[in-house]
SEDREN-701302 format. One line per field, with one value per residue: x, y, z of N, C-alpha, C in turn. Coordinates in Angstrom, 2 decimals. Layout:
BEGIN
nu	[X / ...] .
nv	[Y / ...] .
nw	[Z / ...] .
cau	[X / ...] .
cav	[Y / ...] .
caw	[Z / ...] .
cu	[X / ...] .
cv	[Y / ...] .
cw	[Z / ...] .
end
This chain:
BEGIN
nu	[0.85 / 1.06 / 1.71 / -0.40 / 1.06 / 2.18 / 1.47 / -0.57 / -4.08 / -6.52 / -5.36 / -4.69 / -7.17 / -8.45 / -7.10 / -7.31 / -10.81 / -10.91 / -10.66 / -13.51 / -15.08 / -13.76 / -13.97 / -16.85 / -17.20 / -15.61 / -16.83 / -19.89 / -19.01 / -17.81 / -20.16 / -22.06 / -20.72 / -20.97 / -23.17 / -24.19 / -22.08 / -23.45 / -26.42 / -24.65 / -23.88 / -26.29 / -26.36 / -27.12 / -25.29 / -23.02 / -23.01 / -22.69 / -19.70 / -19.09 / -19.25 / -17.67 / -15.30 / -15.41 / -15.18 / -12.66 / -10.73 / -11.53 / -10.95 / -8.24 / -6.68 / -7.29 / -5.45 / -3.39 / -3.06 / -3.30 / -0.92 / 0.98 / 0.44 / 1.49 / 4.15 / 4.97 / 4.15 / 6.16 / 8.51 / 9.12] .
nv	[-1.18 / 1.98 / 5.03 / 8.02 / 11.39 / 14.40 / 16.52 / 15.49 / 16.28 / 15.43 / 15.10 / 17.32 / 18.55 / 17.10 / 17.68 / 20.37 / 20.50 / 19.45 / 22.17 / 22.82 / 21.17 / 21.36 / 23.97 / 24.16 / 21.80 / 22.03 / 24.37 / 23.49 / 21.36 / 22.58 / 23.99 / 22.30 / 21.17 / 23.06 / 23.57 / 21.28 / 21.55 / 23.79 / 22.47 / 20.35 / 22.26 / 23.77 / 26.25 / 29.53 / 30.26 / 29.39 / 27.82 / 29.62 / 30.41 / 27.89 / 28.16 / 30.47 / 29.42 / 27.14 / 28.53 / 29.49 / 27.75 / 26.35 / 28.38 / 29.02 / 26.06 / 25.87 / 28.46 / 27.08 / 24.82 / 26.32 / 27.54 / 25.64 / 24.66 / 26.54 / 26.76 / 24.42 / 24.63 / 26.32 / 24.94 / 23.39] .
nw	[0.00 / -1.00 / 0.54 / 0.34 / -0.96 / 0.13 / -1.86 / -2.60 / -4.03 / -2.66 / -0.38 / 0.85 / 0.67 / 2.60 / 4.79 / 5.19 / 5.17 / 7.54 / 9.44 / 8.89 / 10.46 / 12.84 / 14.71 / 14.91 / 16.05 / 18.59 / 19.94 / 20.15 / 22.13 / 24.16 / 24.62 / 25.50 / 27.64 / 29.31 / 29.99 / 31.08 / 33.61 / 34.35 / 35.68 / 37.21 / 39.25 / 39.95 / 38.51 / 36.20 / 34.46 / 33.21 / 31.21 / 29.01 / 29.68 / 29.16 / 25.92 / 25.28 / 26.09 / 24.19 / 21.71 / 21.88 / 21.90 / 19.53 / 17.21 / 18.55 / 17.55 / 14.99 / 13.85 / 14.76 / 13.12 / 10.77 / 10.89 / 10.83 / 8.36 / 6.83 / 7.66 / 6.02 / 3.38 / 2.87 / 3.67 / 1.57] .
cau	[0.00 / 1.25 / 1.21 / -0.64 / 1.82 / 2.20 / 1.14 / -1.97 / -5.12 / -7.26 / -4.84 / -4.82 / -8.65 / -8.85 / -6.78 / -7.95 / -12.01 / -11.05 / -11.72 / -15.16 / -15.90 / -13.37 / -14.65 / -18.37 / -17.07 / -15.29 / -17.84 / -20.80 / -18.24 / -18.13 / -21.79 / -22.86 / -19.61 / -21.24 / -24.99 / -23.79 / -22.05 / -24.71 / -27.03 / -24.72 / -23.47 / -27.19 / -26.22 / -27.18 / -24.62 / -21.69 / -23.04 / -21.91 / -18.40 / -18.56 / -19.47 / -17.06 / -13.99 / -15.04 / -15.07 / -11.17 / -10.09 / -11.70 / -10.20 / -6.30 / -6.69 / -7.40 / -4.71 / -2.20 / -2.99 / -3.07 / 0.56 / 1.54 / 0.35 / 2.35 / 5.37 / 5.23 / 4.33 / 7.08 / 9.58 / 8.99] .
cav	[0.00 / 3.68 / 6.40 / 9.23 / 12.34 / 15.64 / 17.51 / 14.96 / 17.36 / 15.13 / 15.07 / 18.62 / 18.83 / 16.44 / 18.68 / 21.75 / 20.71 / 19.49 / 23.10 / 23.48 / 20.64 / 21.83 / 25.23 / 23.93 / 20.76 / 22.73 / 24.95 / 22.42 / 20.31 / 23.86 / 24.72 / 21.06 / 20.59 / 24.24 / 23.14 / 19.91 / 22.29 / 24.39 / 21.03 / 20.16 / 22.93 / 24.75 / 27.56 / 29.60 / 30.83 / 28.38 / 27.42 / 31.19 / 30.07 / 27.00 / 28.41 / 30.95 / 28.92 / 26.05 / 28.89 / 30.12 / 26.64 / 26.32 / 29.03 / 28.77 / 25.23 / 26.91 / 28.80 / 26.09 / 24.22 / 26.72 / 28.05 / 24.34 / 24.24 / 27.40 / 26.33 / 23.30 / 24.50 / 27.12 / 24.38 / 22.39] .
caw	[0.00 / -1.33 / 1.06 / -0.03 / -1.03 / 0.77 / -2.43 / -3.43 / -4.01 / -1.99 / 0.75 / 1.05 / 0.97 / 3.86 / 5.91 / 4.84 / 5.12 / 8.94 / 10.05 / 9.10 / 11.31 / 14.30 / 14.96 / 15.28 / 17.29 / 19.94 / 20.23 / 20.76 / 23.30 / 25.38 / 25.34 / 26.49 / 29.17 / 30.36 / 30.39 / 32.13 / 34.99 / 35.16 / 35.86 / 38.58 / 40.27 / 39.87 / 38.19 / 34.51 / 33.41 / 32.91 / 29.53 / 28.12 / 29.53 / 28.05 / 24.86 / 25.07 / 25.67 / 22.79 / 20.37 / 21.47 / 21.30 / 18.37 / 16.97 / 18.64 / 16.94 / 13.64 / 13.80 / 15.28 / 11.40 / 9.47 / 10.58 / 10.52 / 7.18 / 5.79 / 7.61 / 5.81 / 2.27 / 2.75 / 3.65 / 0.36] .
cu	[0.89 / 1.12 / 1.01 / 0.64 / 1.39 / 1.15 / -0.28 / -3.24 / -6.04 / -7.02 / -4.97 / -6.29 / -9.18 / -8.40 / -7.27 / -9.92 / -12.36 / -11.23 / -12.68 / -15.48 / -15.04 / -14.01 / -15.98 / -18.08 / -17.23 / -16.28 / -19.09 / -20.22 / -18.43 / -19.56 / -22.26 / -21.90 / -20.32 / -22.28 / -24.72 / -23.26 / -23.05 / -25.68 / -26.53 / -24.31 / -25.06 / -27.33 / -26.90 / -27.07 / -23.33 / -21.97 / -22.23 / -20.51 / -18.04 / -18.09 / -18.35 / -15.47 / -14.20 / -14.92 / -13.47 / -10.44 / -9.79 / -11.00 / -8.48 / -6.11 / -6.58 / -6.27 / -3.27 / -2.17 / -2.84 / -1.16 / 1.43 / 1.52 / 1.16 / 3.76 / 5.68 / 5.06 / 5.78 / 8.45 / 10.06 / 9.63] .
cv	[1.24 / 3.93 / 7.90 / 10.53 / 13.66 / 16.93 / 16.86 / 16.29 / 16.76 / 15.09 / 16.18 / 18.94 / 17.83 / 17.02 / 19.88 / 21.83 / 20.20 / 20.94 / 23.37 / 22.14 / 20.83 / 22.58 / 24.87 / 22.87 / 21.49 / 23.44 / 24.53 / 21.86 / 21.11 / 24.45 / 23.11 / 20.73 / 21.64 / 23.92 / 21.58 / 20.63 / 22.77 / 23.03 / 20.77 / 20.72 / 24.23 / 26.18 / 28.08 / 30.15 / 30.40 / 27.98 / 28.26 / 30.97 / 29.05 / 27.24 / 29.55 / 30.55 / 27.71 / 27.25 / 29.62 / 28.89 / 26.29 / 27.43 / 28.83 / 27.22 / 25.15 / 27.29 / 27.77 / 25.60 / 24.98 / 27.37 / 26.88 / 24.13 / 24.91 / 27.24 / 25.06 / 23.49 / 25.67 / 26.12 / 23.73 / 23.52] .
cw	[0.00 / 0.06 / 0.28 / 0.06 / -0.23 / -0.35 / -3.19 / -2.70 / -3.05 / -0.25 / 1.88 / 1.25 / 2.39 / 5.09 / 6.46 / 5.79 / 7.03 / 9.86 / 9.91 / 10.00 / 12.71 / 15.25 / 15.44 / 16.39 / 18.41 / 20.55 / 20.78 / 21.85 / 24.52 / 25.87 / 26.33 / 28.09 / 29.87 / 30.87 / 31.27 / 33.36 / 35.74 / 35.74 / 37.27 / 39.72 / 40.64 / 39.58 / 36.77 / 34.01 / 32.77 / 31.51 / 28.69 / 28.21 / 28.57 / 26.46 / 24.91 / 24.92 / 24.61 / 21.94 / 20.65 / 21.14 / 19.92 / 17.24 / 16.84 / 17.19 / 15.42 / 12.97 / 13.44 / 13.79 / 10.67 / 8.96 / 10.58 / 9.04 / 5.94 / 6.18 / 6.60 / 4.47 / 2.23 / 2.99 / 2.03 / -1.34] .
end
């Protein structure tokens, strides 16, 4: 079995199309971990945290690939 190349087009679209489903992950993971606090610490407003730190994660994460991704076509 091949291994797929660095510069295959599909390869690149599999990397690439993993942030549109990061960003929404993280984000969902943080509103429900918040609405689950709130739940057991009886509070309601921990969700808004939640939701506020999945979307920096989501984000930094973002980032973290995409400057992985220009170090890496800039090495080549």
């Amino acid at each position: 079995m091949t291994k797929p190349s660095e510069k295959d087009p599909l390869v690149s679209l599999a990397r690439y199309s993993e942030i549109g489903f990061m960003i929404p992950a993280a984000i969902l993971l943080g509103f429900f971990l918040g609405k689950l606090a709130d739940y057991w610490l009886h509070t309601k407003w921990l969700y808004l945290v939640g939701l506020l730190f999945g979307a920096v994660v989501g984000f930094w994460q973002m980032i973290r690939m995409a400057l992985g991704a220009f170090r890496k076509d800039a090495n080549e």
